[in-house]
C-alpha positions in Angstrom: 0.0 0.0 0.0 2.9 2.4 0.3 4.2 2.1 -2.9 0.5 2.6 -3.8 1.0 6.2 -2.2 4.0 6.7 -3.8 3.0 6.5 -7.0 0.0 8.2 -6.8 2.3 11.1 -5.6 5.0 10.7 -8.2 2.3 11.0 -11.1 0.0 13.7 -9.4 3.6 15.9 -9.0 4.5 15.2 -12.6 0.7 16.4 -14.1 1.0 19.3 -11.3 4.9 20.4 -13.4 2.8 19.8 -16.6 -0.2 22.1 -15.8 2.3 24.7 -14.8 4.3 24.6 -17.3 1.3 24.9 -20.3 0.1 28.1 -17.7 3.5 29.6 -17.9 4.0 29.2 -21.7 0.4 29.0 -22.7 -1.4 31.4 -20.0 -4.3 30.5 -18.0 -6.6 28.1 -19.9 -9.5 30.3 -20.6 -6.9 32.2 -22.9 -5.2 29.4 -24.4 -5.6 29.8 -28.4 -8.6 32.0 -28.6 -10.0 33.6 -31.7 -8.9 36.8 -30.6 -5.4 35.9 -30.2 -4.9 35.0 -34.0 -7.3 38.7 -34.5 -4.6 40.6 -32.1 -1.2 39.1 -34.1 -3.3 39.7 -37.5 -3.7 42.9 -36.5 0.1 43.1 -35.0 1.0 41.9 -38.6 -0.4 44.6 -40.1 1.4 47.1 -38.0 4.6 46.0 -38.5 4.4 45.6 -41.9 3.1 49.5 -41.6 5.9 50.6 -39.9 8.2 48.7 -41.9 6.8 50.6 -44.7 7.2 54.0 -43.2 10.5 53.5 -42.2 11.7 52.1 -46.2 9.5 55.7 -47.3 11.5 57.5 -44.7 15.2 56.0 -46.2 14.4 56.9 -49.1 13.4 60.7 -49.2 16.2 60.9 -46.9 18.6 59.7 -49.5 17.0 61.4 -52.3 17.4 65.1 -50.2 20.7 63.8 -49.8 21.2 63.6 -53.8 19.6 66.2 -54.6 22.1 68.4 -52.7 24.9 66.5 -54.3 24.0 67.6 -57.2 23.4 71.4 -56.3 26.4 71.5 -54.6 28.3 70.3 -57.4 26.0 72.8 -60.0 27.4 75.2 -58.1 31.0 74.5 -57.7 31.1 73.6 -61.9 29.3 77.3 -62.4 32.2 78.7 -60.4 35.1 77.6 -61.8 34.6 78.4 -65.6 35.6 75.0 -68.1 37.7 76.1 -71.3 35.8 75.8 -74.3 37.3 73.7 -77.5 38.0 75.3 -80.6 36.7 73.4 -83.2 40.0 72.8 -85.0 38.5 72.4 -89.4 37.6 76.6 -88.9 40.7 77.4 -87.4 43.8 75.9 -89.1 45.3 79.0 -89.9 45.4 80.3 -86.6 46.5 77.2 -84.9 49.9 77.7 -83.0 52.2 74.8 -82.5 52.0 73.2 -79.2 56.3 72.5 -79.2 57.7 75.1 -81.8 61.0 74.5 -83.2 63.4 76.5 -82.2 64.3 79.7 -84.4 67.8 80.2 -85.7 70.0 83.1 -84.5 72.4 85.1 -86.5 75.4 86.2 -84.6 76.9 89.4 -86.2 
């Protein structure tokens, strides 16, 4: 009869650690896996997704503010330091001057 007693104890301890653990990962049992729980992380879905959203929208007008400077800032440095212009070398043949003359002969006296 005493090993009776211990059994009974042994397997009433091990559904006692059961029920406690399924209330401490699962909650009481009148919450356990209700419609609204799969409603609320629907619903917490949708937000994140939202916010993800917001935050790629956000990136990129940042970036594109940051470009757009770029390329004032560099509008403005190109209007500032004038570029040389080519010369368009078929109308001006005669007027072209050599770019390593040869050197001119001297008469000594």
């Amino acid at each position: 009869m005493a090993a009776n007693r211990d059994a009974v104890l042994l397997e009433s301890t091990t559904t006692h650690r059961a029920r406690l653990r399924a209330a401490l990962l699962f909650g009481v049992q009148d919450e356990r896996r209700t419609a609204s729980d799969n409603v609320r992380r629907f619903i917490g879905s949708i937000v994140l997704a939202a916010v993800a959203c917001a935050i790629c929208i956000g990136v990129s007008f940042v970036v594109n503010i940051l470009e757009t400077q770029a390329a004032e800032k560099a509008a403005q440095q190109s209007s500032l330091t004038p570029s040389p212009t080519p010369t368009d070398t078929a109308t001006d043949t005669a007027t072209e001057v050599p770019t390593d003359p040869a050197p001119i002969p001297t008469e000594t006296p």
